[in-house]
LUMFI-453799 format. One line per 5 residues: number of its first residue (from 1); for each residue y, x, z of N, C-alpha, C, O. Coordinates in Angstrom, 1 decimal. Each point is the difference from the previous one (the first is absolute). Layout:
LUMFI-453799
NUM	Y:X:Z:Y:X:Z:Y:X:Z:Y:X:Z; ...;
This chain:
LUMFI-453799
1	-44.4:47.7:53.6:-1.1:0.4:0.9:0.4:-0.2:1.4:1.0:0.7:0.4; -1.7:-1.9:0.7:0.0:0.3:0.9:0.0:1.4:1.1:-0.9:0.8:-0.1; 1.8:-0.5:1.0:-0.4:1.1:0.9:-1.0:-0.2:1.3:0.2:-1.1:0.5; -0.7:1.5:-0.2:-1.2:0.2:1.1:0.8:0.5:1.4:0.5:1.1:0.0; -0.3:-1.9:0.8:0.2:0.3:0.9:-0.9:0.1:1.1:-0.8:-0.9:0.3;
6	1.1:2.1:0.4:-1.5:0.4:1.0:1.2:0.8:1.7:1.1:0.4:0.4; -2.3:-0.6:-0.2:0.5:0.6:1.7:-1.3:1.3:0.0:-1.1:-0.2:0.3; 1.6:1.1:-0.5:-1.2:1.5:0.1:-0.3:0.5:0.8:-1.0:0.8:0.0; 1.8:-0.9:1.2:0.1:0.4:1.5:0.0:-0.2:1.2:1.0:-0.6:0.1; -1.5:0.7:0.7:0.7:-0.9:1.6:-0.2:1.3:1.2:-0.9:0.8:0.0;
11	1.8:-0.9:1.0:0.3:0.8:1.0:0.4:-0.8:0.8:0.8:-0.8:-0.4; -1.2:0.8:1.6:0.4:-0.7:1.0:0.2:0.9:1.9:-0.8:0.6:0.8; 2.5:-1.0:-0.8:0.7:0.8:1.0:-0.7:-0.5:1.1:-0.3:-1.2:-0.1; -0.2:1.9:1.2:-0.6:-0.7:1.6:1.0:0.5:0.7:1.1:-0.5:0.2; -2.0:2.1:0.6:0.7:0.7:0.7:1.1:0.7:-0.1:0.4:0.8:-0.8;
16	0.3:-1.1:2.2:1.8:0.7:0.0:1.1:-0.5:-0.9:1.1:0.6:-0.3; -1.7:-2.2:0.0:0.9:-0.8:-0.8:0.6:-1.4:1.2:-0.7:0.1:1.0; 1.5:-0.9:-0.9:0.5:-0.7:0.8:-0.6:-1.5:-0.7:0.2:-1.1:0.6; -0.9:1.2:-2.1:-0.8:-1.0:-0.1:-0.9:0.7:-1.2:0.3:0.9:-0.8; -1.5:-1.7:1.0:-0.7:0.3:-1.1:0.3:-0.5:-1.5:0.4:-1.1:-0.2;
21	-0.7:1.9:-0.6:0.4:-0.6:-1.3:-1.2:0.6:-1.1:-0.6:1.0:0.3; 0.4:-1.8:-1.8:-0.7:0.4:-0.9:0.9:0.1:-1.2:0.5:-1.0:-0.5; -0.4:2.1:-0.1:0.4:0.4:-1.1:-0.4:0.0:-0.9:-1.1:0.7:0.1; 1.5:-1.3:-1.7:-0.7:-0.4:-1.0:0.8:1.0:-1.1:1.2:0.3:0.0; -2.2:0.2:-1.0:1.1:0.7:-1.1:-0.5:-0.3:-1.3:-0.9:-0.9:0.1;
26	1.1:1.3:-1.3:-0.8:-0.5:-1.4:1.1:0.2:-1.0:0.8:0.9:-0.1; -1.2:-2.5:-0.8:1.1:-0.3:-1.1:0.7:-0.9:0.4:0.9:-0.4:-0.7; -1.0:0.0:1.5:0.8:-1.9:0.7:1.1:0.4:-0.2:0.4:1.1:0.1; 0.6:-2.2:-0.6:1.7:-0.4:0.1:0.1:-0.7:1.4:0.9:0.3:0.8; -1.8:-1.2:-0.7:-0.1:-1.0:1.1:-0.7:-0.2:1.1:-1.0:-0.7:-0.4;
31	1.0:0.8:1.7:-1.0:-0.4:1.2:0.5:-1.1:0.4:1.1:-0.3:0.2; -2.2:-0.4:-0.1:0.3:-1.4:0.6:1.3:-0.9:-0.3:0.5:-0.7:0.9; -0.1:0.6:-1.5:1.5:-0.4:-0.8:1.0:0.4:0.1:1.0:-0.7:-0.3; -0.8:2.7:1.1:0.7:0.7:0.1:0.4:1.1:-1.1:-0.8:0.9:-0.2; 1.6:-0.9:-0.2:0.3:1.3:-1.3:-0.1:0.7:1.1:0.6:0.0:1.0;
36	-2.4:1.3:-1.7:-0.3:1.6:0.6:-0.1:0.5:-1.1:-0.7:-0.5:-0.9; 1.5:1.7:0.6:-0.5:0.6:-1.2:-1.1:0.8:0.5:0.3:0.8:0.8; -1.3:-0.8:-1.1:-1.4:0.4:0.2:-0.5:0.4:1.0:-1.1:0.6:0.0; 1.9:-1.0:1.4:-0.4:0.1:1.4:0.7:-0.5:1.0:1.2:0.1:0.2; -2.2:-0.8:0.7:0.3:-0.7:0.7:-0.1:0.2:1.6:-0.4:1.1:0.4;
41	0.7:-1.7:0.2:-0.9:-0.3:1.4:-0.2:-1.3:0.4:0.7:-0.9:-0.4; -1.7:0.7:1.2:-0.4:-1.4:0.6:0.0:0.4:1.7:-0.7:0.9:0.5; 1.5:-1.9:0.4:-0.1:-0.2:0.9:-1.0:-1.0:1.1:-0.1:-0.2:1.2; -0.2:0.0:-1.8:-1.2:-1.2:0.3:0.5:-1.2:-0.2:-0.5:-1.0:0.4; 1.7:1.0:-1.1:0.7:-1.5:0.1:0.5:0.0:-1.6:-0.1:-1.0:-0.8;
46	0.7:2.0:0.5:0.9:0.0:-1.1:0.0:1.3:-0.9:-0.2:1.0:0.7; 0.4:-0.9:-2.2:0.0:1.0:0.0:1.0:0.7:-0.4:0.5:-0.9:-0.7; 0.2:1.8:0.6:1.3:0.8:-0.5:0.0:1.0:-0.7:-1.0:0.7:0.0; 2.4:-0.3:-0.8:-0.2:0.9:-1.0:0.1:1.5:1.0:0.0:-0.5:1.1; 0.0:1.7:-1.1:0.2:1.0:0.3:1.2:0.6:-0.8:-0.2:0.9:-0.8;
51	1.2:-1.3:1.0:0.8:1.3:-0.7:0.4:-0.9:-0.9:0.0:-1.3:0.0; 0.6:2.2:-1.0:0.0:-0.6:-1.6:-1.2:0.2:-0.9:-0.2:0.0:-1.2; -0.6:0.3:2.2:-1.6:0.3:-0.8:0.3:1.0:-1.0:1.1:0.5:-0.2; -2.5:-0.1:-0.6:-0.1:0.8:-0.6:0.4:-0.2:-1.5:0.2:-1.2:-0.4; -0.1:2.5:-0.5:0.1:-0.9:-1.7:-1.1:0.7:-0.5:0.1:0.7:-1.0;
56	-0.9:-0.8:1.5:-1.6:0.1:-0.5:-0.7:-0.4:0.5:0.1:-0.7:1.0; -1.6:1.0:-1.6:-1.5:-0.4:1.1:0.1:0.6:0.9:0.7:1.0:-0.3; -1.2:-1.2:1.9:-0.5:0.3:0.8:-1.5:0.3:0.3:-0.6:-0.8:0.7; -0.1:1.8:-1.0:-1.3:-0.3:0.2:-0.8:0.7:1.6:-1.2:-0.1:0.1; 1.9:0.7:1.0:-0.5:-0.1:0.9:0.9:-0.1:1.2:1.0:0.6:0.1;
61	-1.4:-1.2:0.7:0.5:0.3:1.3:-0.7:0.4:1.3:-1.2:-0.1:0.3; 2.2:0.6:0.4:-0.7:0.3:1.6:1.1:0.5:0.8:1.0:0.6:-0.4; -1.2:-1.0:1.7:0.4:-0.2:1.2:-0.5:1.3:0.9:-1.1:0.3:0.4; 2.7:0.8:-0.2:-0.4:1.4:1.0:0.9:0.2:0.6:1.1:0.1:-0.4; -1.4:0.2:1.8:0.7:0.8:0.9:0.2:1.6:-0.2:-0.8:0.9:0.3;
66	2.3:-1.0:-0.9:-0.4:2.0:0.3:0.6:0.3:1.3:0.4:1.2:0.0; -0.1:-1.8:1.0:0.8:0.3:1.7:1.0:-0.8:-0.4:0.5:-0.4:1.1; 0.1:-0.2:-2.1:1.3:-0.3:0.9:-0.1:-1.9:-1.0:0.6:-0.7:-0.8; -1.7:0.6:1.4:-0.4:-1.8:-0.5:-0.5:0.0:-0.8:-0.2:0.9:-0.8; -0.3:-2.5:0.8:-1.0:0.0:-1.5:1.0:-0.7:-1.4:0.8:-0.9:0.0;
71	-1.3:1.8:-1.2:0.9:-0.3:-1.2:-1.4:-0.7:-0.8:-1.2:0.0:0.4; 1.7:-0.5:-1.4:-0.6:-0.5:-1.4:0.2:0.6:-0.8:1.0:-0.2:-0.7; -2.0:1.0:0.4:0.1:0.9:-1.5:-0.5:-0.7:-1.2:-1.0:-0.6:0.3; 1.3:0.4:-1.5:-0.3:-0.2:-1.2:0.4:1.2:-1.5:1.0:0.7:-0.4; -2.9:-1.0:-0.2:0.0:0.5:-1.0:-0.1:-0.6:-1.2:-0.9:-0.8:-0.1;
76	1.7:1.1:-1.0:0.0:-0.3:-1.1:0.6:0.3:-1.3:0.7:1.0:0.0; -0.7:-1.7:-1.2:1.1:0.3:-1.1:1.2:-0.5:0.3:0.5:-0.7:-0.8; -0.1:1.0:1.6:1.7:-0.3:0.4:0.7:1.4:-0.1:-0.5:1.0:0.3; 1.6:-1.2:-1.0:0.8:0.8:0.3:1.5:0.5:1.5:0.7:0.9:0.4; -0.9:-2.4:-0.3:1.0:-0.5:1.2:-0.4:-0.7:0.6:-0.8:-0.9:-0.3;
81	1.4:1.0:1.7:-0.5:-1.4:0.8:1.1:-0.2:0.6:0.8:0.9:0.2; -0.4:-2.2:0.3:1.0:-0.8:0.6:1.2:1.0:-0.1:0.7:0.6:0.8; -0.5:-0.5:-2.6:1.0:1.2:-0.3:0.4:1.0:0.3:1.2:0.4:-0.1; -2.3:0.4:0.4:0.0:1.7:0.5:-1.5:0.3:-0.7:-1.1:-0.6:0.0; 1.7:1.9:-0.6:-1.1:0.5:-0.5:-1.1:0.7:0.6:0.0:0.9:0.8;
86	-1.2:-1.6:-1.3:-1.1:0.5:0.5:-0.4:1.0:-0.4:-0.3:0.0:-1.2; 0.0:1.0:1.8:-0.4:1.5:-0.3:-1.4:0.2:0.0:-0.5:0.2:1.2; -0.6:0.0:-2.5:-1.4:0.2:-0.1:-0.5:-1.6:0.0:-1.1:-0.2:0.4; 1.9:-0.6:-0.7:-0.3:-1.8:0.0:-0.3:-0.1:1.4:-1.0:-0.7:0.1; 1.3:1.0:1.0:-0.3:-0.4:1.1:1.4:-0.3:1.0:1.0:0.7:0.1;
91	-1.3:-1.8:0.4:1.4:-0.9:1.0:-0.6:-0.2:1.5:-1.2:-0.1:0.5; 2.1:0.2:-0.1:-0.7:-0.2:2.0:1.5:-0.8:0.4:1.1:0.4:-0.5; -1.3:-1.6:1.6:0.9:-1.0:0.5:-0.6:0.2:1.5:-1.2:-0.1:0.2; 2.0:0.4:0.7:-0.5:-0.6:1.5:-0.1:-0.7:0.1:0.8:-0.7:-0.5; -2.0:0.2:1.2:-0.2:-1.6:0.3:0.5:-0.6:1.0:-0.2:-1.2:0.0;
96	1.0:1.8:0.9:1.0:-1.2:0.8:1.3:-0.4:-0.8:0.7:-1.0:0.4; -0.1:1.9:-1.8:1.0:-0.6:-0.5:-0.3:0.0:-1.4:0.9:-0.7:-0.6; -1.7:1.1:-0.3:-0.1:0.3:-1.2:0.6:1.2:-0.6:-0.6:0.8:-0.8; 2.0:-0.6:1.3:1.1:1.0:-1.0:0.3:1.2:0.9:0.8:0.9:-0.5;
């Protein structure tokens, strides 16, 4: 049986970031011919993995400032993300470094 590969999400960083960026999450292994485990980013040029990605779906994202910069939150069936455990399936990366 083939698997279905989908992108379920998008969030895209503007403000209080040093560039803009769009963030993709889903089932993907792959963006653009980059190994992402199910999340990505795209810079307008290229796209890159985040992390060690996740070992699950990803099914939402979004982009928040709580004061001290803007992070990337995702939700999903993950139990881990870029090898730290996600607590309530939920992971947050700052967006000027990811980790």
């Amino acid at each position: 049986m083939k698997s279905i590969v989908r992108v379920l999400s998008l969030a895209l960083a503007l403000a209080g970031v040093a560039a803009p960026a769009l963030y993709a999450g889903g089932t993907f292994a792959v963006a653009g011919g980059v190994p992402a485990s199910r999340i990505a980013k795209w810079d307008g040029t290229q796209w890159s993995a985040i992390g060690s990605g996740m070992k699950n779906v990803v099914h939402q994202l979004t982009v928040f400032d709580d004061g001290s910069g803007p992070a990337l939150y995702a939700g999903g069936n993950f139990t881990t993300a870029g090898g730290v455990t996600a607590v309530g399936r939920i992971a947050a990366w700052r967006c000027a470094g990811h980790q």
